[in-house]
C-alpha positions, 0 to 999 in steps of 0.5 A: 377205842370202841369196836363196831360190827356193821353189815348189810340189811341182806346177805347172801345164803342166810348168813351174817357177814359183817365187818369190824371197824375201829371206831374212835371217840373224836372228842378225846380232850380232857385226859391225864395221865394218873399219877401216885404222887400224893400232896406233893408239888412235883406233878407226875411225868406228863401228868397234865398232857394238855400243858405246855409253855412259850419259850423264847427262840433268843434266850431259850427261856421258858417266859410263859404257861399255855394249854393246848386245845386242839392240835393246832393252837393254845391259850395263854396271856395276852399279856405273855405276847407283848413285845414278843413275835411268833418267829422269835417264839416255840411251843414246848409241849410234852415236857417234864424236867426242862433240864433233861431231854430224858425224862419223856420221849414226848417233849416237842418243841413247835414253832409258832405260826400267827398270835391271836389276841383279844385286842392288839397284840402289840398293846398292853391288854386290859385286865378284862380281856388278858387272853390270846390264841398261839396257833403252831405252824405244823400240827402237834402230834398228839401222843400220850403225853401230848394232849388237849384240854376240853374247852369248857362250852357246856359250863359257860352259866358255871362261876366256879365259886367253891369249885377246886382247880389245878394248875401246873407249870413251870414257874417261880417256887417263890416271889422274885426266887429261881424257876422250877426245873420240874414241872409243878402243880397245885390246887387253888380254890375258886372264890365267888365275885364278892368274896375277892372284891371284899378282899381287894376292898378299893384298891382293884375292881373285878371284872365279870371277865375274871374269876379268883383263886385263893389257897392259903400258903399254895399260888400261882406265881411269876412266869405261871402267866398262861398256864390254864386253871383245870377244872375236872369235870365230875360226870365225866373226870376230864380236864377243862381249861376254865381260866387262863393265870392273868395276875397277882400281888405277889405269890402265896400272899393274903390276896387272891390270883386274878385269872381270866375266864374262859367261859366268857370267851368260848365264842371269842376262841370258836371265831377265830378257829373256824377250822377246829370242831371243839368238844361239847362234852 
């Protein structure tokens, strides 16, 4: 919070009046809570304020990663929303330990108004396109353990390559192995178009759409689907959503993640949320 001091150009009897206005920065995305976790894979108690996940309302079942952007609405996977509806479909946010309600007093759970996919929600997506907005019905109380990530607008020429990212959610430990309780977090490296075209070799095209992470021994992995790739900003330390986990072989395998890039979609996100004035910073 910033204070601000304001008077008229004239006061009465010489002196200075004025009065003291709180004055609050609106572009307040992109923050996270420290932590004194060191090379763990535990994430801090609402560390990543900004990540969130799609639950099944049926199974109560955590089915997919998210990060929220504005008080309204998340990105994920298009891919997450196939053969699923907004009635039968939560948004968790402020969580920690998914088998405790204790551990914060800011998980919410949030029901879910509309799906906004880049294609038809109800087909399977492109591998070029495998982004979707989830727009709650009632706006998320930001708290702080409940954030935004910024919107990468002022990186939309930036690939990325050589760059670190973090990702953090509740998926599979290991390929086909048990979902995590705790909410994870990892850091994966962001290798350039050529590098993970080599590495596929013949067996799968990328796409300029897509950007690749690979991190010997470290991935994304089953049900990470939707979790955003956070890219720290170095002049300014904050968290922006540069890509969204789309695929992979299997997890922590020879062969990089694909993900989808964020930055090719600004345009895409801003049209289908005229009512939301996103951060440029």
């Amino acid at each position: 919070m910033r204070v601000g001091l304001f008077a008229q150009p004239t006061s009465p009897g010489g002196r200075f009046y004025c009065t003291i206005q709180a004055v609050f920065n609106s572009c307040n995305c992109g923050r996270r809570k420290s932590t004194r976790i060191v090379g763990g894979q535990n994430a801090a108690v609402n560390e990543f304020p900004m990540v969130a996940a799609l639950v099944d309302l049926t199974t109560r079942d955590l089915f997919c990663g998210a990060t929220l952007i504005s008080n309204r609405k998340a990105i994920t996977a298009q891919h997450c929303l196939l053969n699923q509806s907004p009635g039968n479909v939560a948004l968790l946010v402020g969580d920690y330990d998914i088998t405790t309600g204790s551990d914060t007093p800011y998980s919410a759970l949030y029901s879910i108004q509309t799906f906004t996919c880049y294609t038809s929600c109800s087909a399977t997506p492109s591998n070029e396109t495998d982004i979707a907005l989830v727009t709650t019905t009632n706006e998320i109380q930001m708290n702080p353990g409940v954030g935004i990530a910024c919107l990468p607008i002022k990186y939309q020429g930036n690939t990325f390559a050589g760059s670190t990212v973090e990702v953090s959610g509740w998926g599979h430990l290991d390929f086909g192995g048990p979902d995590a309780k705790i909410q994870q977090k990892t850091r994966l490296n962001v290798i350039s178009q050529t590098d993970c075209q080599n590495r596929f070799g013949t067996s799968l095209i990328v796409r300029s759409t897509q950007m690749c992470t690979f991190t010997p021994g470290t991935d994304t992995c089953q049900k990470d689907s939707g979790e955003g790739l956070l890219y720290t900003g170095p002049d300014n330390g904050r968290l922006y959503t540069i890509g969204v986990v789309a695929s992979g072989v299997e997890c922590g395998t020879n062969n990089p993640s694909i993900n989808t890039r964020v930055t090719l979609f600004i345009n895409w996100i801003i049209t289908n949320s005229p009512e939301i004035q996103y951060c440029n910073i």
